[in-house]
N, C-alpha and C positions, 0 to 999 in steps of 0.2 A: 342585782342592784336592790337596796333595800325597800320596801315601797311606802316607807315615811319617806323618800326623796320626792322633791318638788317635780309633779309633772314638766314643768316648761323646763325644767334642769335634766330631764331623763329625755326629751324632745330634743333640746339643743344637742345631743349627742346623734342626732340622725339629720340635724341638719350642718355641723360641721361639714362634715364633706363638701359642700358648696357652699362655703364661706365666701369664695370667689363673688357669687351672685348676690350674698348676702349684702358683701361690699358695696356693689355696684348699689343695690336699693339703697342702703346707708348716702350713700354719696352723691346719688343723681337726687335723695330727696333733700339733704342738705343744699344742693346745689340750685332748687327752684327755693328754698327759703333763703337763701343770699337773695335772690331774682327779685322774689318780692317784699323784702327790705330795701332794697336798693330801687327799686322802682318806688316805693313811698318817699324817700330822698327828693329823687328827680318830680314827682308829683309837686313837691312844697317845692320845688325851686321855681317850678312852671307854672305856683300860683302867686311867686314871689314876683313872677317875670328875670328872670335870673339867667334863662336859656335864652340865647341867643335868637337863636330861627328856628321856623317851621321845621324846615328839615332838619337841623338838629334833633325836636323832638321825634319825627319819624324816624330817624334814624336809630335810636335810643330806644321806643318800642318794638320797631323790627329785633332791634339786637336781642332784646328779651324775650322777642316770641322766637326766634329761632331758638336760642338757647333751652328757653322752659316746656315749651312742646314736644322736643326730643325727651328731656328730661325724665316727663310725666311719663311717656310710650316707657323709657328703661322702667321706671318703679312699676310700673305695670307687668311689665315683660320676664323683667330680674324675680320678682317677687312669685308670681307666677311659676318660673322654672325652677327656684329651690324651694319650693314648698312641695310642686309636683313630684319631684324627685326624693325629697326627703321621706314625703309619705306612701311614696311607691315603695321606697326601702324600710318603710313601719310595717307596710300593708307587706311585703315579702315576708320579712318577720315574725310575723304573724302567724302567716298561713303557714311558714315551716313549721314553726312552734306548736301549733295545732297536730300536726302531725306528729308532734313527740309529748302530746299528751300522754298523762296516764288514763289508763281506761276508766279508772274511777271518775278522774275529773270531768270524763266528754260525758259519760250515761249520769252523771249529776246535774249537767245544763241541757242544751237544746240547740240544734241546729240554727235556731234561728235567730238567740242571742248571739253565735258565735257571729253569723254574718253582719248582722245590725253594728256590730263593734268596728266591723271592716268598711261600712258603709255611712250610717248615720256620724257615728263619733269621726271617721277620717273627713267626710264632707264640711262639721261645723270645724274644722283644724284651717281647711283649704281656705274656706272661706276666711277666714280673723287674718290668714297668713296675705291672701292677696288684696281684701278690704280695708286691711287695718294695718298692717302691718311695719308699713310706711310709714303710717303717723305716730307712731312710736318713735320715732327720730324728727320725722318733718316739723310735729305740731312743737316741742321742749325747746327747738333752734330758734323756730320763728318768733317765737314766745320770746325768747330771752332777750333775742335781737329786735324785736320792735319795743319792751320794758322800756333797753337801754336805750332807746333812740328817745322814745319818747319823755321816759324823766330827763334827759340830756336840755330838750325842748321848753318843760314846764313839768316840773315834777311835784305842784300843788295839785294840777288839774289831772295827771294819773292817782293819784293817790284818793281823791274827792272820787274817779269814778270806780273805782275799784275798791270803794268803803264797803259794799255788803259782798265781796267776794267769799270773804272769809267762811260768812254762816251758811252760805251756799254749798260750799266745799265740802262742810262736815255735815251738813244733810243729805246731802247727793252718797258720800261714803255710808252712811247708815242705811240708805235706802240699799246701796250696791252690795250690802255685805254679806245678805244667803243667795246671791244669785250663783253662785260656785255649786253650792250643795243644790237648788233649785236644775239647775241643769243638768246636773249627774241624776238626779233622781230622773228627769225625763227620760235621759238618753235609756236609762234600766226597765221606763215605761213603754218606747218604744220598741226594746227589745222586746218585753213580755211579749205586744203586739205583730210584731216580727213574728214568734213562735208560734200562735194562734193562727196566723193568715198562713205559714208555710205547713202546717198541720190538716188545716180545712184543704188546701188545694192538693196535697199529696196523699192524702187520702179520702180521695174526693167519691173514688166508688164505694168505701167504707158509711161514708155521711150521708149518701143516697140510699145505700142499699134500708140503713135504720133509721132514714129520713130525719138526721142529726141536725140538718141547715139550721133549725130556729134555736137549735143550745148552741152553736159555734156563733149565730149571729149574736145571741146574747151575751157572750164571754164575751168577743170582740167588742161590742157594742160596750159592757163597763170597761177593759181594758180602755178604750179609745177615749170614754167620758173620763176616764182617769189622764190619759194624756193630754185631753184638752184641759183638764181643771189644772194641772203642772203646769201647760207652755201659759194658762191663761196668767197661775202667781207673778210666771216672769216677766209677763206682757204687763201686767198691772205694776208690778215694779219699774219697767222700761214708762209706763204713763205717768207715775209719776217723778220720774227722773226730767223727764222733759217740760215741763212746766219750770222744772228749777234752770234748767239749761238756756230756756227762751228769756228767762229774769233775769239770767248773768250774761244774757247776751243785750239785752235789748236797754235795761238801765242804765247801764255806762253810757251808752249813747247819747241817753238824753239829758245823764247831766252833764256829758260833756258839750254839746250845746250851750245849753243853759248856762253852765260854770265858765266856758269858755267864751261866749259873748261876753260875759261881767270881767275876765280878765282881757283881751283886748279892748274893750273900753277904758283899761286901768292902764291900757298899754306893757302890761307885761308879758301878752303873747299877739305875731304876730298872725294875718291872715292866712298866708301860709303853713304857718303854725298850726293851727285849727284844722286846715285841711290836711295838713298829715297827720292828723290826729285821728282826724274822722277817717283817713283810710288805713294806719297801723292799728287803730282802737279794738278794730278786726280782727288782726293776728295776734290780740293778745285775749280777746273775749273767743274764739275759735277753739284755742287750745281749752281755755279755761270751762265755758258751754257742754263742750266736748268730753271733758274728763269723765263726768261721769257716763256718757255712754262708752268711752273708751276703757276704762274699767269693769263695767259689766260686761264686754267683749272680753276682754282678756279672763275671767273668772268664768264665759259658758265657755271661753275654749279649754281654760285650768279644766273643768269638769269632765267635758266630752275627753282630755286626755284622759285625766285619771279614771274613767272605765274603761277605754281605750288599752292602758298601760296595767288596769288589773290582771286580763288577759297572760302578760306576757311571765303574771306572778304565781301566776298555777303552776302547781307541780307538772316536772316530767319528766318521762323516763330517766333511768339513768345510764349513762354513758360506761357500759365495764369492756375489758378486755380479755379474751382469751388467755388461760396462763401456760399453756402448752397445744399443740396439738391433735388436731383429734383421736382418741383412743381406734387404731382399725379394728381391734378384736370386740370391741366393748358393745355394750348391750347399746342400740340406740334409743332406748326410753327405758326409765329405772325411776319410780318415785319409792322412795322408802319413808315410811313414818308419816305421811303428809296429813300434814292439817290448816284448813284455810276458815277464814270468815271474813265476808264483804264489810261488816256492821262492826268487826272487834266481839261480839257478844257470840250471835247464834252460828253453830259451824255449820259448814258445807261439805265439809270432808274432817274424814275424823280416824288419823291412824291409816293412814292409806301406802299398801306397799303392793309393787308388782313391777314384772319386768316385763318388756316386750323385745325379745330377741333378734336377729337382724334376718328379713327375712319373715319373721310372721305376721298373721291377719290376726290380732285380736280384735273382737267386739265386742263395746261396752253397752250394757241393758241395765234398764230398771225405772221405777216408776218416775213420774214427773217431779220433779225438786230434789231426785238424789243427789247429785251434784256429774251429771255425766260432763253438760258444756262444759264447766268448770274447770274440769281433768284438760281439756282441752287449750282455754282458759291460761293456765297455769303454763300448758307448755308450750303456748305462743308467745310466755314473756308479757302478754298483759295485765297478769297479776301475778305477785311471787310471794311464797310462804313466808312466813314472823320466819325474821330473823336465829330466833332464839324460840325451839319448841315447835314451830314448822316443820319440820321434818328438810326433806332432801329431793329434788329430782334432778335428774342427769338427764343430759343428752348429748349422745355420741360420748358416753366417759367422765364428761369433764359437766361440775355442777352447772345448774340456770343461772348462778348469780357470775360465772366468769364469763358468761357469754355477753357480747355486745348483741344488744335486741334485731340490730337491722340484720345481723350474722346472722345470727342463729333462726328467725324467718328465711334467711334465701338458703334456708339447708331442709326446709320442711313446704309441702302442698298443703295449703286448706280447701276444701270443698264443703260447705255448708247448705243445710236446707234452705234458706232464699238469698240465690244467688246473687250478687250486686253488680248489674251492669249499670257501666255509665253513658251519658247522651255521646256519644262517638259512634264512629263504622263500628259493624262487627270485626274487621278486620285489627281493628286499635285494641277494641275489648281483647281479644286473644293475645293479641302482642302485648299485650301491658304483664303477661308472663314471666318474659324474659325480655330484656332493652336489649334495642339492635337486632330483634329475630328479622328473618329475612320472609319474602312471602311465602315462599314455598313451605318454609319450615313452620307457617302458621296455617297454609294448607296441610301438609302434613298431621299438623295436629286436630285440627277440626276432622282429618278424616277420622284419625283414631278413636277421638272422641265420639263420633255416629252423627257430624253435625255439617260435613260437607255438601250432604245432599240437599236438603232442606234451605240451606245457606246458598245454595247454585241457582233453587227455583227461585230467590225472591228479586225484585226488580232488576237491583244494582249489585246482587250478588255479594260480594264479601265488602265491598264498598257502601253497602243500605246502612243510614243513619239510623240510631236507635236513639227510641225518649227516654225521658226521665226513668227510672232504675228497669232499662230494659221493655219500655212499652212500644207494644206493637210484636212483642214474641209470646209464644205458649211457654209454661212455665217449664214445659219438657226439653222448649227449646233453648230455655233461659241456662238450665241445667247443664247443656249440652257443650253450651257456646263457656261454661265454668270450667266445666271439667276438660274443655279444649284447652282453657289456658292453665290449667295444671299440667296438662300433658306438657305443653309449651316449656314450664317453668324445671320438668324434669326433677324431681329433689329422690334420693333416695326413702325420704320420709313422707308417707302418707295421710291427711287426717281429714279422714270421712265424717261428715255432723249432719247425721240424717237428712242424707242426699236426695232419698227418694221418698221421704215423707208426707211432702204434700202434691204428689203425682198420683195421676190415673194411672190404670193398669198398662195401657197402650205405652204411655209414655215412657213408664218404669221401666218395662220393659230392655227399652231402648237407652236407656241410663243406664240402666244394668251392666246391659251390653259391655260401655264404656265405659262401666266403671270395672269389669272384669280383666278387659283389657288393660288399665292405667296397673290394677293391680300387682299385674305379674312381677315377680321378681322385686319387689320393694317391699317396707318394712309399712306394714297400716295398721292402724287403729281408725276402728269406726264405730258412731255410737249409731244404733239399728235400733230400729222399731219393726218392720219389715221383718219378715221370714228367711225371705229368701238371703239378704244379705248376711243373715245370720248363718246360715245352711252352709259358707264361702271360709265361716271363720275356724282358724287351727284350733281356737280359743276362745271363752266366752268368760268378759268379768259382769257379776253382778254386782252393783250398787243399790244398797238398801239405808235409806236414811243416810246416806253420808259415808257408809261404811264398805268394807268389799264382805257379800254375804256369802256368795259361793264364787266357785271358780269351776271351769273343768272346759269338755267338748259339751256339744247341745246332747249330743244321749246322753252322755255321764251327769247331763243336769237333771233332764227329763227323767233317768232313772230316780238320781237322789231326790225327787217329790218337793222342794225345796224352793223357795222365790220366785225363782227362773221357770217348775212347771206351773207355778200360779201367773205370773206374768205370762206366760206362753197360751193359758187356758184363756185367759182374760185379752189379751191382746194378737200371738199370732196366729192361733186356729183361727178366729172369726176371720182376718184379714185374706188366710189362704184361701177360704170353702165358704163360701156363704151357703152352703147346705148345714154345714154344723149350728148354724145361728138356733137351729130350731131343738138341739140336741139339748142334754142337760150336762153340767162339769166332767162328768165320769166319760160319758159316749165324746163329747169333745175333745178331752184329750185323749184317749183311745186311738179316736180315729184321728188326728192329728199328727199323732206317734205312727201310724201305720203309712200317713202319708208322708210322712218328712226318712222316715228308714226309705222307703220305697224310693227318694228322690235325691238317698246318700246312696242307695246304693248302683 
C-alpha cells in the first residue's frame, strides 16, 4: 500500500473485521442521542405543565435511564473490543513484518524504536478509539437533532446565540492544524528516548565498568528536555484551544437568557420554550466546544498512525521460490565472481570465487574488515549481491536468488561468536532448533553438545529460567547451550563465526570438544581466529582486503610465506604459546611451525 495513503484509510483496513462492534458503537451511540433529544421534548412539556402526573414523569425518566445507561456500557464495551482486536492484529503485523526485515533496514534503526512504535503509537490509537471515538457519531446526531428542534421552537434566538460560532471555528482550525505533525515528531522523540533507556540498561556492565552514567544521563536528559519542549507545543496548543471552546460554550447561554427573556415578553417564545432551550442549547454548544479538541484527537491519533504505519513501509525480504530441486551431486557452497558493498560505494568483497565441496571443513582467515562475516552474511540470504555484476553464489546447486529465505536457513546451522539466548528455560533455548523436538531429543543434543552436565547441576535443571540474552551463564556455557541447538536443528550445512573467540582456555576447550563432534560428517565453513580450529580445516581461505589472497592446507600456507604466515605470526603463535610472546618474528614462527607439524602429526 502506497504510503501517501491516509493513515486512518490504511487503519480502517484492520478494523473491518469487527465492523459487527463497530456497528453496535455506531448505534448504541446514536441511540443515547435520540434519548436525549427526546428527553429535552418531555423537559419543555413538563415546564409547559403538559404531562399529566407525577408518575407519568417517573415513568418517562425510568424509561430513559434504563435505556441510556445500557447504551453508554455498549459504547464503552463495543468500542473497547474493536479497537483492542483491531490493534492486536496491527501489533501482529508488525512483529511478523519485523521478522521479514531486510538486514539493512533493522542495523539502520534501533531496538528501541522498533518497540516504541508497538507501544507508544498503539497506546495513543487505543486511547482516541475508546475516548473518542463514539463521539465521532454521538456529538453530529445530537447536534443536528437539537438545531432542528430548536430553530422549529424560535429560530431568531438560535441564530442571535450562535452569531460568534462562526469566528471560533476557524480559529480553533488554525490553532489544530500542526498538531498532526506536532505529534509524529513526539512519538519519533520518544522513540529516540526508548533507544537510550534500552541501551543504558542493556549494557549496564559496559557503562559501569567506564563509569558512562553521567554521558547516558546527559543524552537522556536532552532527549527527554526535547520531548518535554514537543508534548509542551501540543499542550500550549490544547491551552489555547480551550479558552475558545469555554466562549463557544458559555456565550450562547447568556444571550440566550438575555435574548430570550426579551422574546417572551414579546410573547413569541414560550416558558417552556426557553427551558428547552437552556437544556438542548447544550447539545448544540457540546459538539461545537468540542470540535476543536476533537480534531486535535483525531490528528495526534492521524500522527501516532502514520509512524506507526512507516514501519510496515520498510523494505523486506523477498519472497522467491525454488525452481527445481536440489542438485544431490552439487557443490553445497559455490560463490563465483562475488562482489558486495553495504554503502553502493566502498566493497567488501571484490571478485570472490570458491567452492566448498560436500563434506569439507574450510576455514576462513584474515585480518579485521576483510569481509569474512560478510561471506557469511551473503549466504544467510541477509544480503544478496547487485543484481547485475554481483557475481553468483549457489547453495546446494541452485542460485541465492531462487531460494526462499525461510528455505534456504532451515537447510543451514549458524553458530556465531556471541551466542543469543532468550529469557526462557534453557530447555526452550535448545528447542527453538527444531519445532516439536521432543525432550529427550533436546537432551540428546545438549549432551552432544558437552552441556548436559553443567545443565543437570543447576537448580531446576533444564527447566532454570534464563535472563535477558542469557544472564546468569558463563559465556562457555552460553556457547554450549548454541551449539546444543545446532545439534538439535541437524542441517547438513555448517557455519561456524568464531565460535570460540571470546572464551577462556578452559572453556574452548570444551567447545571444541563440541564442536568437533557437530562437525563430523557435514559440510562447514568456519571463520577462525584460533589455532586450533584452524589445525581441524581440509582447507584454508584467506581474505585480504576483500579479496581471496591465498588458498591452500595451513603447511602449504605457512610454507608459501604469504598473509596467512603473517597473520599466523601475528595472531596464532602468540594465542597457542605464550612463551613465544618474548621471541622475535623469526623464532616465533619457527617454533610455531614446529608445534603445529607436531600437533598434525
Amino acid at each position: 500500500m502506497s504510503k501517501r495513503t491516509p493513515a486512518f484509510s490504511r487503519l480502517a483496513r484492520y478494523v473491518k473485521p469487527y465492523f459487527p462492534w463497530v456497528a453496535v458503537t455506531v448505534f448504541a451511540s446514536l441511540c443515547v442521542a435520540a434519548i436525549d433529544i427526546v428527553l429535552g421534548k418531555a423537559i419543555e412539556r413538563l415546564a409547559e405543565g403538559t404531562i399529566g402526573s407525577p408518575i407519568a414523569i417517573i415513568l418517562m425518566v425510568l424509561a430513559m435511564v434504563l435505556v441510556g445507561m445500557p447504551c453508554k456500557f455498549v459504547i464503552k464495551y463495543a468500542s473497547a473490543r474493536f479497537s483492542v482486536s483491531a490493534l492486536r492484529d496491527l501489533r501482529n503485523e508488525l512483529v511478523d513484518r519485523f521478522g521479514d526485515l531486510t538486514m539493512s533496514s533493522v542495523e539502520r534503526r534501533f531496538t528501541g524504536d522498533l518497540v516504541s512504535r508497538l507501544t507508544n503509537n498503539t497506546a495513543v490509537l487505543q486511547n482516541f478509539f475508546i475516548q473518542h471515538f463514539a463521539n465521532l457519531f454521538y456529538l453530529p446526531v445530537v447536534f443536528v437533532g437539537a438545531l432542528t428542534l430548536l430553530l422549529l421552537t424560535s429560530w431568531k434566538l438560535v441564530l442571535s446565540s450562535l452569531v460568534l460560532m462562526p469566528l471560533g471555528i476557524v480559529l480553533a482550525a488554525l490553532l489544530n492544524k500542526p498538531i498532526q505533525s506536532y505529534s509524529a515528531q513526539l512519538q519519533e522523540k520518544l522513540s529516540e528516548l526508548n533507544v537510550v533507556a534500552q541501551d543504558a540498561i542493556g549494557g549496564m556492565a559496559i557503562v559501569k565498568a567506564f563509569n558512562m552514567q553521567a554521558a547516558f544521563l546527559q543524552k537522556y536528559t536532552l532527549i527527554m528536555n526535547e520531548v518535554i519542549r514537543q508534548g509542551l507545543r501540543m499542550e500550549k496548543r490544547y491551552a489555547a484551544i480551550t479558552p475558545i471552546g469555554v466562549a463557544l460554550f458559555s456565550t450562547p447561554i447568556i444571550l440566550v437568557i438575555a435574548y430570550g427573556g426579551y422574546l417572551i415578553a414579546q410573547g413569541e417564545l414560550s416558558a417552556g420554550g426557553i427551558v428547552l432551550f437552556l437544556y438542548l442549547i447544550t447539545f448544540i454548544l457540546q459538539p461545537i466546544s468540542m470540535l476543536p479538541t476533537m480534531i486535535s484527537q483525531v490528528k495526534e491519533a492521524a500522527g501516532a498512525a502514520q509512524h506507526l504505519f512507516e514501519a510496515l513501509d520498510w523494505p523486506t525480504e523477498r519472497k522467491g521460490q525454488m525452481s527445481g530441486p536440489v542438485l544431490p551431486d552439487a557443490a553445497p557452497v559455490r560463490f563465483e565472481a562475488v562482489t558486495f558493498s553495504y554503502d553502493g560505494e566502498t566493497k567488501v568483497l571484490d571478485g570472490i570465487s570458491f567452492q566448498v565441496n560436500e563434506g569439507e571443513t574450510v576455514a576462513i582467515v584474515g585480518g579485521s574488515g576483510g569481509g569474512k562475516s560478510t561471506l557469511f552474511k551473503l549466504l544467510c540470504g541477509f544480503y544478496e549481491p547487485e543484481p547485475d555484476g554481483g557475481g553468483t553464489i549457489e547453495v546446494f546447486g541452485r542460485p541465492l536468488s531462487d531460494w526462499d529465505p525461510a528455505e534456504l536457513r532451515a537447510r543451514l546451522s549458524l553458530v556465531s561468536q556471541e551466542s543469543y539466548l532468550f529469557p526462557a528455560t534453557i530447555a526452550e533455548n535448545i528447542g527453538y532448533g527444531r519445532a516439536g523436538a521432543t525432550r529427550e531429543e533436546i537432551v540428546e543434543a545438549a549432551k552432544a553438545a558437552h552441556a548436559h552436565e553443567f545443565i543437570m547441576q543447576l537448580p531446576q535443571g533444564y527447566e532454570t529460567a534464563l535472563g535477558e540474552r542469557g544472564g546468569g551463564l558463563s559465556g562457555g556455557q552460553k556457547q554450549r547451550i548454541a551449539i546444543a541447538r545446532a545439534f538439535l536443528k541437524d542441517t547438513s550445512l555448517l557455519l561456524l563465526d568464531e565460535p570460540t573467540s571470546a572464551l577462556d582456555s578452559q572453556s574452548e576447550a570444551l567447545v571444541q570438544s563440541a564442536l568437533k563432534s557437530m562437525m563430523g560428517g557435514r559440510t562447514v565453513l568456519v571463520i577462525a581466529h584460533r589455532l586450533s580450529t584452524v589445525r581441524q580445516a581440509d582447507r584454508i581461505i584467506v581474505l585480504d582486503q576483500g579479496r581471496i589472497a591465498e588458498s591452500g592446507t595451513h603447511d602449504e600456507l605457512l610454507r608459501h610465506q604469504g598473509v596467512y604466515s603473517k597473520l599466523y605470526v601475528q595472531q596464532f603463535a602468540a594465542a597457542e604459546d605464550e612463551d613465544t610472546a618474548g621471541l622475535d618474528r623469526s623464532q616465533a614462527a619457527r617454533r610455531g611451525e614446529h608445534d603445529l607439524q607436531a600437533g598434525v602429526r
